[in-house]
C-alpha positions in Angstrom: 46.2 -4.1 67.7 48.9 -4.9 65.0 52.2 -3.4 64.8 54.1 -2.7 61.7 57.6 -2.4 62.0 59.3 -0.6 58.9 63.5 -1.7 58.4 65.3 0.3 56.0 62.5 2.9 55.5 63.3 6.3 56.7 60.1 8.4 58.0 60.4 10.7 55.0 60.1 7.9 52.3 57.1 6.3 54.1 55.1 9.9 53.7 56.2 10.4 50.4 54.9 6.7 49.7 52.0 7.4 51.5 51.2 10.5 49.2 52.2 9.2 46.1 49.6 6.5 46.8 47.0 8.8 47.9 47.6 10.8 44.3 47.1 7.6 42.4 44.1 6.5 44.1 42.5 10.3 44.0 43.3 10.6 40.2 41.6 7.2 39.9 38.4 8.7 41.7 38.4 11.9 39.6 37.9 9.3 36.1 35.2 8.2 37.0 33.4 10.9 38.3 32.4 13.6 36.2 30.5 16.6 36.5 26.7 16.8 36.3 25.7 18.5 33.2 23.5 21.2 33.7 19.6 20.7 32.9 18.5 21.8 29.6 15.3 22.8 28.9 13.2 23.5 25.5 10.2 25.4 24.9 7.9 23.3 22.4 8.8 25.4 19.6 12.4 24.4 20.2 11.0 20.7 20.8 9.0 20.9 17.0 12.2 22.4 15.5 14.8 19.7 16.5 12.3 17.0 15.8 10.9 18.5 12.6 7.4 18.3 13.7 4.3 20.6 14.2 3.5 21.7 17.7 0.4 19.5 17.7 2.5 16.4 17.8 4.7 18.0 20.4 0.9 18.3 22.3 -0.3 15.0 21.3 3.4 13.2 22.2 3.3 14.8 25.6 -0.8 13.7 26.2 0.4 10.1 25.4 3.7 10.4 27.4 6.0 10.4 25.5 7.2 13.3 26.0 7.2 14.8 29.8 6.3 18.5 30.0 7.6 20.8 33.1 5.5 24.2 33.5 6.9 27.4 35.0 3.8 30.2 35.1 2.2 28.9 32.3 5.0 28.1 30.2 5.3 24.6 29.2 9.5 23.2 28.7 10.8 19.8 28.1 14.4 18.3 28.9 16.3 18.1 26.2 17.7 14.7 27.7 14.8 13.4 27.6 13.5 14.1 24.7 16.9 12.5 23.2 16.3 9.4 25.2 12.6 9.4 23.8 14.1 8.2 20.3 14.2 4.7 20.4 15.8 2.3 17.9 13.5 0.6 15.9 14.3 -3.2 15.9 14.9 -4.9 12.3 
């Protein structure tokens, strides 16, 4: 094992160097990590609203795929992530 000798440093102003490095790197973590935003979810009336579509494209989107449906007792939601990330860019 390696030893570390310290000249000229008292104890106090190793901890204190010690913590203020700890803050930095801590702040540092907090940056990048965010909060998960809770779901969403969108009946398909909601779905045909923001979309400005009937409900039978909401049906027929969802029987192709593109959009994915989530049931509770017979009711039908979508993500509202999703169906964001369902737009695609059309290429030129």
């Amino acid at each position: 094992m390696k030893q570390i000798q310290f000249i000229g440093t008292t104890p106090t102003a190793l901890i204190d160097l010690i913590d203020e490095t700890v803050k930095n790197r801590l702040n540092d973590l907090k940056k990048h990590l965010q909060p998960k935003e809770p779901n969403v979810y969108l009946s398909r009336n909601d779905v045909a609203e923001m979309l400005q579509i009937d409900l039978s494209s909401v049906h027929n989107w969802t029987k192709k795929g593109i959009l994915t449906a989530y049931q509770i007792s017979g009711r039908v939601y979508y993500k509202r992530d999703e169906v964001e990330n369902a737009i695609v860019e059309l290429k030129k």
